[in-house]
N, C-alpha and C positions, 0 to 999 in steps of 0.2 A: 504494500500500500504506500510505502514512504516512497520507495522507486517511481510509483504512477504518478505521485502529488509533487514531484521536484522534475520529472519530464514535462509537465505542464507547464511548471514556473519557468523552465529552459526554453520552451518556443512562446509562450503570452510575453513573457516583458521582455523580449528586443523588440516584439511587434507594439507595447505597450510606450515603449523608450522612445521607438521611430515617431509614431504617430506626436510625441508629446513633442519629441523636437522640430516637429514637421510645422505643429501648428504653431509655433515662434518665429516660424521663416516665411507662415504667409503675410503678406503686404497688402493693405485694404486701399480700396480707390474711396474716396471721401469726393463725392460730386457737389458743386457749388451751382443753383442755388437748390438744386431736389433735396440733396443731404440734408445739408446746413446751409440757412438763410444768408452769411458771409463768410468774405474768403478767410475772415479772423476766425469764425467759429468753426470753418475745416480746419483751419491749421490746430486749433484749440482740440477738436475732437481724433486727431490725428495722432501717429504713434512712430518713432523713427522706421523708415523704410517704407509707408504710408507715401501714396500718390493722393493731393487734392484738385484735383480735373474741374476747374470751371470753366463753365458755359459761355457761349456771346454772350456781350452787353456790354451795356456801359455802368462801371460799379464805382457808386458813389457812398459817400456819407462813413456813419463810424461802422467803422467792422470791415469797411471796404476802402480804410481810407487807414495811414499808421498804421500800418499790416506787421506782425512782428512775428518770425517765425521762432523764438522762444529757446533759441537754441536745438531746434529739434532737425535731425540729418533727415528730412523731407524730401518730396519734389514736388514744387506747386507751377500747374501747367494751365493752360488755357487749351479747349480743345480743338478752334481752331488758328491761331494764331495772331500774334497783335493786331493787325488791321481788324479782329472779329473782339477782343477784348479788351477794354478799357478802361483802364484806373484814373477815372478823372477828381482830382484833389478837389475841381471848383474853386481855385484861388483864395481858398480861408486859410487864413492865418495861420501860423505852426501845423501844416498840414503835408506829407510827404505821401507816398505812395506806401515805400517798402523804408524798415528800418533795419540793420542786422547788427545787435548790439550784445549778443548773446556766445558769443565766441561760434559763430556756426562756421559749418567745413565747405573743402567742398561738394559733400554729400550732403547740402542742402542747396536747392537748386530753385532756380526763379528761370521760367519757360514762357517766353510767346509773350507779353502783355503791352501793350503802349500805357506809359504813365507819365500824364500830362494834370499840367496846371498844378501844379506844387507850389507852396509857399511856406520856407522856412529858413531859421537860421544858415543852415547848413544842411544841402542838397535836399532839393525841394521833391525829387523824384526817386533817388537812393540815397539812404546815409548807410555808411557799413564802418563801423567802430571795431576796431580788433573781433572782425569778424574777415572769412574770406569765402564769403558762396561761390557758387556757378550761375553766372547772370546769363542767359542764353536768348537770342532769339528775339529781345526784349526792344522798343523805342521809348526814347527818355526824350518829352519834348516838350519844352512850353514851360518848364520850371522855372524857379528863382529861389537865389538866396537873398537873406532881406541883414545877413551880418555885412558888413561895410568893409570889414578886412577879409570876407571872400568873395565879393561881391565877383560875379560871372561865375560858380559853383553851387547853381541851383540844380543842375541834372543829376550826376551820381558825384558822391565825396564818399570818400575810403580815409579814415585815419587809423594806423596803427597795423593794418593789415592788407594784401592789395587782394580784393574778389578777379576771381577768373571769370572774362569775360570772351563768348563767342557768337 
């Protein structure tokens, strides 16, 4: 009887082990706006390795505006690319698109978006602070810095770390 109850345990738990590490290596797509009403609240409900795929439009206001990916090794895409999706700041004050102030790698990845009409001290469309993402794909247009010793540094400002851009 102890032989039949330890040849079980010998073939259940590496099937037991696989599946368990299986389901840590799946990757969820987090869809903006079906999922989550903002592309803050994909990033927010999202989990390293997590794709957040938004939709056309034009995304305005909070949650679509100061986008902060939190430190988390993400990839936030638009599904069809900047001319189809649009971060418009609407020229309010201390307002940017994307901020990356969280040490993120570049296994955090910003895909496809036009991010226009920013207005802020420093880089109205990207700030990235000792951070270094992967900006890809992306138009940064129509920004402003409103600081006087960086004045023309309203699109992307990187200090402390440089984001890979393609």
């Amino acid at each position: 009887m102890i032989l039949k109850t330890h040849r079980w345990h010998m073939y259940i738990m590496p099937v037991v082990g696989w599946l368990w590490l299986s389901m840590s290596t799946f990757a969820a797509t987090i869809h903006v706006p079906a999922d989550q009403l903002t592309i803050q609240s994909g990033i927010d409900a999202a989990e390293d390795g997590d794709t957040v795929l938004v939709s056309d439009g034009i995304y305005t206001g909070e949650g679509n505006v100061n986008i902060s990916f939190s430190g988390k090794e993400i990839t936030v895409k638009s599904r069809n690319g900047a001319e189809a999706t649009i971060i418009d700041c609407e020229e309010t004050p201390n307002t940017r698109g994307f901020a990356f102030e969280s040490k993120e790698s570049r296994a955090s990845v910003l895909d496809g978006f036009t991010i226009k009409n920013g207005v802020h001290d420093l880089g109205g469309g990207i700030y990235c602070h000792t951070a270094s993402p992967t900006i890809q794909n992306c138009v940064v247009t129509q920004n402003r810095a409103t600081a006087t010793r960086f004045f023309g540094q309203g699109g992307v400002v990187s200090m402390g770390k440089i984001p890979q851009y393609t």
